[in-house]
C-alpha positions as CSV (number, residue, x, y, z in Angstrom):
1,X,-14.8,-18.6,-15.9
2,X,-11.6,-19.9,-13.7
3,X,-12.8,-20.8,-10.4
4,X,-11.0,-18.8,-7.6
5,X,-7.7,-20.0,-5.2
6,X,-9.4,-20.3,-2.1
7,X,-6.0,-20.6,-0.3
8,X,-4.3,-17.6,0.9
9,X,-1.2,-17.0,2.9
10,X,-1.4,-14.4,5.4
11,X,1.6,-12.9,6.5
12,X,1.8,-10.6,9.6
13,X,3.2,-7.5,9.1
14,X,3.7,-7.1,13.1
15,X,5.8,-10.2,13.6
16,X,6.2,-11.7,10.3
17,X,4.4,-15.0,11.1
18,X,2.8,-16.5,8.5
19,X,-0.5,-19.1,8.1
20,X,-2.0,-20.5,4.9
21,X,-5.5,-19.8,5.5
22,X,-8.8,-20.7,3.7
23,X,-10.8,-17.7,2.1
24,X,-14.5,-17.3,2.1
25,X,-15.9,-17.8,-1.0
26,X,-18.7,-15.5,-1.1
27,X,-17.5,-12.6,1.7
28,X,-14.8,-10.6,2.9
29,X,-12.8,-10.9,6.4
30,X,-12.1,-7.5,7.7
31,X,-10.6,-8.7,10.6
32,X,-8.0,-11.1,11.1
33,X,-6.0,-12.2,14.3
34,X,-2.5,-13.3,14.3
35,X,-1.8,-16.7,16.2
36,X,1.8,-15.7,16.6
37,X,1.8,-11.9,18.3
38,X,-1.9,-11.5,18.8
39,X,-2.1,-8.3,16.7
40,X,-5.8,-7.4,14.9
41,X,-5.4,-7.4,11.3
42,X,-7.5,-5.1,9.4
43,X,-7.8,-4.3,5.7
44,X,-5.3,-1.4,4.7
45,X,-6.6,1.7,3.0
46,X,-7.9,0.4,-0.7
47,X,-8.3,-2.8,-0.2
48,X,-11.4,-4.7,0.7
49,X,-10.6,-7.5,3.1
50,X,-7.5,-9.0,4.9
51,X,-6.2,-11.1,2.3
52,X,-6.3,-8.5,-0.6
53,X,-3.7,-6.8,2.1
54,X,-1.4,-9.5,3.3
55,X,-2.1,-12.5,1.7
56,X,-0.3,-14.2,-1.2
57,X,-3.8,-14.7,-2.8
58,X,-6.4,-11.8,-3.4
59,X,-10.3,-12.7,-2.0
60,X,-12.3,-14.7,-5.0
61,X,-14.0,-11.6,-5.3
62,X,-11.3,-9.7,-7.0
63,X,-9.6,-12.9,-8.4
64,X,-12.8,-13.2,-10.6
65,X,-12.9,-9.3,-11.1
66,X,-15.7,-7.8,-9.2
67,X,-15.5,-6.3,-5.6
68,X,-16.2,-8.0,-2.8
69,X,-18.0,-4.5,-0.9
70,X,-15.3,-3.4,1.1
């Protein structure tokens, strides 16, 4: 099995600011603050965490094709 990208950027979609982030390996983030505009990130309708929504990189979770329980 391929180990999963841990590295994800988020981009805002508020502001458009963007930050490479590190994912947890072994649990979602639901919630995700943007340094730039202040606006609470949450998961959109679908998908499990933050970074299956706006990040570059899907959660290790889904990269390794399970669910991550969101």
């Amino acid at each position: 099995m391929t180990l999963p990208d841990l590295d994800s950027t988020i981009t805002c979609p508020n502001c458009g600011f963007r930050k490479l982030e590190r994912m947890p390996e072994d649990a979602c983030m639901f919630f995700y603050a943007c340094e730039s505009c202040g606006a609470r990130l949450k998961p959109k309708p679908g998908d499990c965490c933050v970074f299956c929504s706006f990040g570059n990189v899907r959660c290790p979770p889904i990269q390794q094709g399970g669910c991550c329980g969101g």
